[in-house]
N, CA, C and O of each residue as an XYZ file, in Angstrom:
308
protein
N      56.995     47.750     68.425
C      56.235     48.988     68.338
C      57.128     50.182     68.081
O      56.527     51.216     67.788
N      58.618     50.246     68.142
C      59.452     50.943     67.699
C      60.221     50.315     66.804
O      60.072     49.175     66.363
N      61.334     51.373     66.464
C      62.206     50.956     65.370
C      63.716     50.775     65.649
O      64.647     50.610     64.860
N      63.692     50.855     67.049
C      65.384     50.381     67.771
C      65.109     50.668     69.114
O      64.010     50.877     69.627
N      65.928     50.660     69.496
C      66.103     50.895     71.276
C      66.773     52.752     71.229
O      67.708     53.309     70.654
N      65.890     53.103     71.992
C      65.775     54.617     72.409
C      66.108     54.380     74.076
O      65.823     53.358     74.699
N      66.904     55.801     74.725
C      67.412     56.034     75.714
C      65.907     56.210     76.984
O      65.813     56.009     78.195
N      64.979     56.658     75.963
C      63.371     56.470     76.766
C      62.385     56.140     76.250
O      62.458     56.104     75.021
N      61.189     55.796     76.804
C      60.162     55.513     75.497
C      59.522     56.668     74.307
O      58.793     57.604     74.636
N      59.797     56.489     73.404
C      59.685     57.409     72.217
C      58.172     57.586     71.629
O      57.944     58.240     70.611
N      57.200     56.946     72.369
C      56.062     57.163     72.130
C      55.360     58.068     73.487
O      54.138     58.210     73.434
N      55.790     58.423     74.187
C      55.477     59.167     75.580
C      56.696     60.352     75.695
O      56.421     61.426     76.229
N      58.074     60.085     75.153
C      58.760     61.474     74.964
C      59.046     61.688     73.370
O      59.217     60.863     72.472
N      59.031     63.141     73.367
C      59.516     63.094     71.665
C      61.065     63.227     71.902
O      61.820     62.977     70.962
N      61.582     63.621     73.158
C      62.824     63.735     73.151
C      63.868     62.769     72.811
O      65.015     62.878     72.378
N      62.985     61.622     73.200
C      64.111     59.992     72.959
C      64.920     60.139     72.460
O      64.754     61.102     71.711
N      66.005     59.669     72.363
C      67.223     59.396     71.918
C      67.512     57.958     71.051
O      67.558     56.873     71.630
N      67.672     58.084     69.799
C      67.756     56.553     69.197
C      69.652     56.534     69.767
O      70.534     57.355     70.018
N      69.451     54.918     69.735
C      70.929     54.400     70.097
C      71.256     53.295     69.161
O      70.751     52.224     69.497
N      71.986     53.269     68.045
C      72.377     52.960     67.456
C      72.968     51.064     67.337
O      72.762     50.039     66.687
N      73.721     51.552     68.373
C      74.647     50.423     69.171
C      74.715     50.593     70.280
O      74.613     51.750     70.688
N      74.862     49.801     70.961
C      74.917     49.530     72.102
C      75.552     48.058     73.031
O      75.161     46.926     72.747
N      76.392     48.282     73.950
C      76.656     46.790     74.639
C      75.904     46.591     75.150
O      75.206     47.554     75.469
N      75.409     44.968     75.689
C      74.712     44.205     76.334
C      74.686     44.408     77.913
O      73.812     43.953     78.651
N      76.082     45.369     78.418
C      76.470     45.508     79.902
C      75.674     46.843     79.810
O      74.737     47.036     80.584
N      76.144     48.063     78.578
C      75.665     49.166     79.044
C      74.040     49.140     78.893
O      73.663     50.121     79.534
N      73.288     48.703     78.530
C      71.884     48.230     78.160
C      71.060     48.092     79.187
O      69.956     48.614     79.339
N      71.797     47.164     80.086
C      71.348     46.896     81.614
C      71.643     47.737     82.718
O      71.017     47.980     83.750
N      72.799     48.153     82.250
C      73.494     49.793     83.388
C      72.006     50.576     83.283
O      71.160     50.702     84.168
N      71.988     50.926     82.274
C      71.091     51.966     81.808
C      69.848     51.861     82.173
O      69.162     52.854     82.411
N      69.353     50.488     82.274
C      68.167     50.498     82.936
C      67.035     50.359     81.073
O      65.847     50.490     80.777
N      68.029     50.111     80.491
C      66.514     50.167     78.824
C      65.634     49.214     78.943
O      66.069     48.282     79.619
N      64.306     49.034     78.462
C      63.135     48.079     78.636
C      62.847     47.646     77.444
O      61.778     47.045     77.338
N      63.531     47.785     76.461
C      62.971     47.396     74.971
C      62.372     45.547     75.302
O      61.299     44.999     75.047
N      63.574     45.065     75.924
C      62.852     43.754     76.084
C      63.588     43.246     77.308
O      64.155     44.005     78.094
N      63.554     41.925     77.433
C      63.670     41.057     78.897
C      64.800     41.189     79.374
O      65.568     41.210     78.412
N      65.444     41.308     80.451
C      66.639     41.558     81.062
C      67.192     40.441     81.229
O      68.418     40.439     81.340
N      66.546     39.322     81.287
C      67.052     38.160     80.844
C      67.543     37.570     79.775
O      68.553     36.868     79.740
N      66.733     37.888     78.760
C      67.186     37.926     77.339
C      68.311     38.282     76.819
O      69.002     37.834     75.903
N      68.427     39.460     77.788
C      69.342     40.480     77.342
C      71.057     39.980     77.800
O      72.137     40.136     77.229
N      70.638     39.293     79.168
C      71.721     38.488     80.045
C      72.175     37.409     79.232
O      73.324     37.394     78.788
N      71.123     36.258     78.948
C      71.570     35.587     78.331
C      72.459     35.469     76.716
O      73.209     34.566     76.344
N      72.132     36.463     76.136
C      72.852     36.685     74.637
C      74.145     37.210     75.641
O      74.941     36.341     75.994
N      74.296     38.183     75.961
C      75.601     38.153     76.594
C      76.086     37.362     77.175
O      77.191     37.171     76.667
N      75.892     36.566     78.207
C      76.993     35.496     78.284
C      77.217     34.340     77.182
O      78.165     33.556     77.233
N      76.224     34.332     76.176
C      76.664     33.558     75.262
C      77.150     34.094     73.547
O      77.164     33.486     72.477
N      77.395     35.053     73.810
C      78.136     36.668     72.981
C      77.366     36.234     71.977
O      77.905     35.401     71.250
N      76.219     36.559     71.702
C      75.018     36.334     71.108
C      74.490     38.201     70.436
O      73.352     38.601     70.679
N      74.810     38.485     70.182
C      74.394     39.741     69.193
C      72.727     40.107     69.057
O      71.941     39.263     68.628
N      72.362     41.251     69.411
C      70.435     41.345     68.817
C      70.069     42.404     68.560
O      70.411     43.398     69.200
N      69.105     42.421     67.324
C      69.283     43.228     66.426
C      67.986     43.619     66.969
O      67.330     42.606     67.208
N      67.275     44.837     67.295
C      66.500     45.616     67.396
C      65.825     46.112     66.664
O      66.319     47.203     66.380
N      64.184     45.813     65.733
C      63.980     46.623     64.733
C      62.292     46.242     64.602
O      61.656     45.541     65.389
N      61.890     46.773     63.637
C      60.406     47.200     63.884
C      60.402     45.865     63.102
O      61.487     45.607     62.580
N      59.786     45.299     62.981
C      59.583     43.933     61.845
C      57.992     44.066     61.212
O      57.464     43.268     60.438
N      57.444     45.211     61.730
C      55.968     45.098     60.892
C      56.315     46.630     59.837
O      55.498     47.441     59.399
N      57.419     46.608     59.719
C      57.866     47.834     58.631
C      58.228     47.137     57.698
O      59.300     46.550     57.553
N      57.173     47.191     56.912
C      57.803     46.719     55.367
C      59.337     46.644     54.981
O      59.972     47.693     54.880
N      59.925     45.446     54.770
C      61.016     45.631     54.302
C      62.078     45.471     55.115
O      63.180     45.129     54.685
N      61.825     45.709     56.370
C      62.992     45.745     57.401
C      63.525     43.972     57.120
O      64.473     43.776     56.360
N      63.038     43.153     57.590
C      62.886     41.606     58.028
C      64.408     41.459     56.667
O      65.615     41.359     56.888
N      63.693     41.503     55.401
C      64.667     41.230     54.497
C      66.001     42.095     54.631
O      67.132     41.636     54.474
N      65.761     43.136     54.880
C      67.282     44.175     54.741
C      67.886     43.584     56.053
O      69.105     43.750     56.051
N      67.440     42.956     57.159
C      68.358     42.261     58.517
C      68.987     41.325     58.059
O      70.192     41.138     58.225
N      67.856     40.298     57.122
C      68.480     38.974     56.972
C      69.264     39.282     55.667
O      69.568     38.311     54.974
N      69.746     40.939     55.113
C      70.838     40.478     54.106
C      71.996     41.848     54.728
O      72.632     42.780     54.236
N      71.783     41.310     55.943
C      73.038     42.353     56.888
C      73.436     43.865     56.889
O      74.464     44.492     57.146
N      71.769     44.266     56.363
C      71.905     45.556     56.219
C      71.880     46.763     58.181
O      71.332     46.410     59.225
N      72.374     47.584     58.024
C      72.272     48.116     59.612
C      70.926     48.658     59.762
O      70.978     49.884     59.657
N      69.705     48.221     59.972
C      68.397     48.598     60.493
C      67.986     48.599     62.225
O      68.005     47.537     62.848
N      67.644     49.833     62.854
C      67.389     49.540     63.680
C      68.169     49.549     64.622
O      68.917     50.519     64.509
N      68.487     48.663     65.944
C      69.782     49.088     66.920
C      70.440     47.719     66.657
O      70.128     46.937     65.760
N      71.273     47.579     67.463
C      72.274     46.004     67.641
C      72.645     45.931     68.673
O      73.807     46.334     68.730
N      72.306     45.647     69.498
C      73.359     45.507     71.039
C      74.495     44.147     71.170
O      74.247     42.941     71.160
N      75.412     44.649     71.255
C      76.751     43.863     71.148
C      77.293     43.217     72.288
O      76.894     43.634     73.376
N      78.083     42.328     72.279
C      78.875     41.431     73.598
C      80.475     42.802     73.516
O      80.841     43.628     72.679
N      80.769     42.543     74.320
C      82.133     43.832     75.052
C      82.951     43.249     74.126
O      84.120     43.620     74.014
């Protein structure tokens, strides 16, 4: 329902903050809800990379799968 991971929800503040990048440790510090904290655990201990992005936006799906930067990425340290 968004287009990356924001510092709050961006449909209830206009202030949000998009975050670009992000680690998998600071993600969980932070307290973000984009998705499961488990999810989020598990790609990190298995330095598993995830790409954050609207997928009902035309066009996005293909520009990920040809390694374009759409959206956020949260990274292993």
């Amino acid at each position: 329902k968004v287009d990356g991971v924001y510092d709050r929800d961006p449909r209830s503040d206009k202030d949000a903050l998009f975050i670009d990048s992000i680690s998998h440790h600071d993600f969980v510090q932070q307290g973000l809800q984009i998705m499961d904290r488990t999810a989020i655990t598990l790609a990190k201990e298995n330095g598993v990379p995830v790409r954050v992005f609207n997928i009902f936006t035309k066009g996005n799906l293909r520009k990920v799968l040809e390694g374009k930067n759409v959206g956020s990425l949260i990274v292993s340290e």
